[in-house]
C-alpha positions in Angstrom: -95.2 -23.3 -15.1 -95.8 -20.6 -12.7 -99.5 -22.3 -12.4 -97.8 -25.1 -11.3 -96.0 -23.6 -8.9 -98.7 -21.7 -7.2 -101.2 -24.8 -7.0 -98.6 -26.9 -5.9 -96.1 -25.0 -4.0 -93.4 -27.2 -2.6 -89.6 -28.8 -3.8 -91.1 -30.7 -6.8 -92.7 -28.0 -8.6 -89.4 -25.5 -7.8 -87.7 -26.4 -11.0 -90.3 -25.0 -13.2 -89.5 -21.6 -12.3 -85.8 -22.1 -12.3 -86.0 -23.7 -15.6 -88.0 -21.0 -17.2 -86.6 -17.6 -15.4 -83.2 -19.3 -14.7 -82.3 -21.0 -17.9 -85.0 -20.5 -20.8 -85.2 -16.6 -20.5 -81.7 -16.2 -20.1 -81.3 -17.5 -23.8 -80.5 -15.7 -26.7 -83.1 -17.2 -28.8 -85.6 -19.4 -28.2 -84.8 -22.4 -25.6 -83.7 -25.4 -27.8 -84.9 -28.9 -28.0 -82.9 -30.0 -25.3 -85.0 -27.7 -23.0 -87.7 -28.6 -24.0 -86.8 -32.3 -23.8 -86.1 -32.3 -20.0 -88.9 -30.4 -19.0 -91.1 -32.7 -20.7 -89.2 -35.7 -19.2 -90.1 -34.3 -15.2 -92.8 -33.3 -15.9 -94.3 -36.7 -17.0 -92.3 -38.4 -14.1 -93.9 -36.0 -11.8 -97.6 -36.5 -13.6 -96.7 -39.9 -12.8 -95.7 -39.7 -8.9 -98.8 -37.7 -8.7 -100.9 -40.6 -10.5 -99.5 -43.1 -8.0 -100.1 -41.2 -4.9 -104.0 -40.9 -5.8 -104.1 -44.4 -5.7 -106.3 -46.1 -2.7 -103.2 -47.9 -1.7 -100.9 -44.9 -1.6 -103.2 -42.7 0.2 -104.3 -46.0 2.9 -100.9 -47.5 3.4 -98.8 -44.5 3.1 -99.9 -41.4 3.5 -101.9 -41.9 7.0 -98.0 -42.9 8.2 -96.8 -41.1 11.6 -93.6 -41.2 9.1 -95.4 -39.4 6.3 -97.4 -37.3 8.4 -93.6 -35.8 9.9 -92.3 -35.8 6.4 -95.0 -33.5 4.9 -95.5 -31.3 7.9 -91.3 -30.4 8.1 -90.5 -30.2 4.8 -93.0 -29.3 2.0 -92.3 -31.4 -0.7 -95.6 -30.5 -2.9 -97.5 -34.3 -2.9 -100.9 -33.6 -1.8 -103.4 -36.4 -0.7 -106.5 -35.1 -2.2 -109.9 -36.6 -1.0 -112.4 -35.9 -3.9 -111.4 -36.7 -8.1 -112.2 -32.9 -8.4 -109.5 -31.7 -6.2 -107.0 -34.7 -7.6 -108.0 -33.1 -11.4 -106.9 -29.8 -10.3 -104.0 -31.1 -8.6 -102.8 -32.7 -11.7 -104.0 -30.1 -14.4 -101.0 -28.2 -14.3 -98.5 -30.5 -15.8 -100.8 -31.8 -18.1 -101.0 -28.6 -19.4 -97.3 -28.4 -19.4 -97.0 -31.0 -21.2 -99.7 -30.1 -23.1 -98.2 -26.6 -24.7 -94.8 -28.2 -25.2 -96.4 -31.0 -27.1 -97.8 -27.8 -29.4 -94.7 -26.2 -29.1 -92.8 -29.2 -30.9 -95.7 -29.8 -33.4 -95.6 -25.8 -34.5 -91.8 -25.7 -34.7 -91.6 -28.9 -36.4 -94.4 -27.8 -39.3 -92.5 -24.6 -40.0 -88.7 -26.5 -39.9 -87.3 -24.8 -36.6 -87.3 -28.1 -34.2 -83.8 -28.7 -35.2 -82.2 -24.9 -35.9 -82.0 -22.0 -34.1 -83.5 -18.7 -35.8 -79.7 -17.1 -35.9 -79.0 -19.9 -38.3 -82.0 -18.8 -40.6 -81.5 -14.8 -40.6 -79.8 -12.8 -38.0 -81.4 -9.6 -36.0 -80.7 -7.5 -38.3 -82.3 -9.4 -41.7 -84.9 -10.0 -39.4 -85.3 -6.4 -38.8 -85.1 -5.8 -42.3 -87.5 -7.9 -43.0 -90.2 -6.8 -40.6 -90.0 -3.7 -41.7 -90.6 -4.3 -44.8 -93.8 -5.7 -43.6 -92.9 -9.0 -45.7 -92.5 -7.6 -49.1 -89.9 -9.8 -50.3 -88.9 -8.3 -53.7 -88.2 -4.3 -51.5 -86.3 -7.0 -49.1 -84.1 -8.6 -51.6 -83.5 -5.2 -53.5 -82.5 -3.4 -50.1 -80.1 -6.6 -49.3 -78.9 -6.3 -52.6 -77.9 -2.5 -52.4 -76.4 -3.2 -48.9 -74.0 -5.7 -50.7 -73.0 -3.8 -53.3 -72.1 -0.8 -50.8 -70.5 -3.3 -48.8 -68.1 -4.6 -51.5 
């Protein structure tokens, strides 16, 4: 996201720092689906602007605008005419690999059953803690949770 935002600095590639410094780290936990959700949603509708405006007929009938020309030079708004399909590739790589690492994201938390839970609803801090420290042993684990209860009750 931050890649993104240094190739191509401008209003459209704002939210990606927002999102993750404003909103994901700001979380307890992980950031949920949800998150996730929308920032794969703009990102493909950007991926998709950008697409368009590499187009011959984008970059002849619009871009060589007086219009356009004012546009981009008072407000930077991050849509680059590229000339070459080198610069255009790094101009889009970016948000494809945005997209990209969410798509793994989904795949990973899906395989190990976290797409649709939070880890507080699996073990808190604290069993998680536990657990760690026990360096996975689970038979030490349950016997210390065990123990715990019993002086609990």
């Amino acid at each position: 996201m931050l890649l993104s935002m240094y190739v191509n600095a401008g209003l459209i590639s704002l939210f990606y720092p927002v999102a993750a410094f404003g909103y994901g780290m700001l979380e307890e936990t992980r950031p949920g689906k949800q998150f996730w959700r929308i920032v794969r949603t703009y990102t493909t509708i950007l991926l998709l602007i950008k697409f368009i405006c590499t187009l011959k007929f984008m970059k002849d009938n619009v871009f060589n605008t007086e219009i356009w020309k004012t546009i981009q030079a008072s407000t930077l708004i991050g849509i680059l005419t590229e000339e070459d399909n080198i610069s255009e590739y790094f101009y889009m790589f970016p948000e494809i690999f945005i997209i990209f690492f969410i798509m793994i994201n989904e795949i990973k938390l899906k395989s190990i059953g976290l797409y649709d839970k939070v880890e507080e609803e699996v073990e808190n801090i604290l069993d998680g803690t536990t657990r760690v420290c026990e360096k996975g042993n689970e038979e030490k684990l349950q016997e210390k949770l065990d123990s715990q209860t019993n002086r609990n009750m």
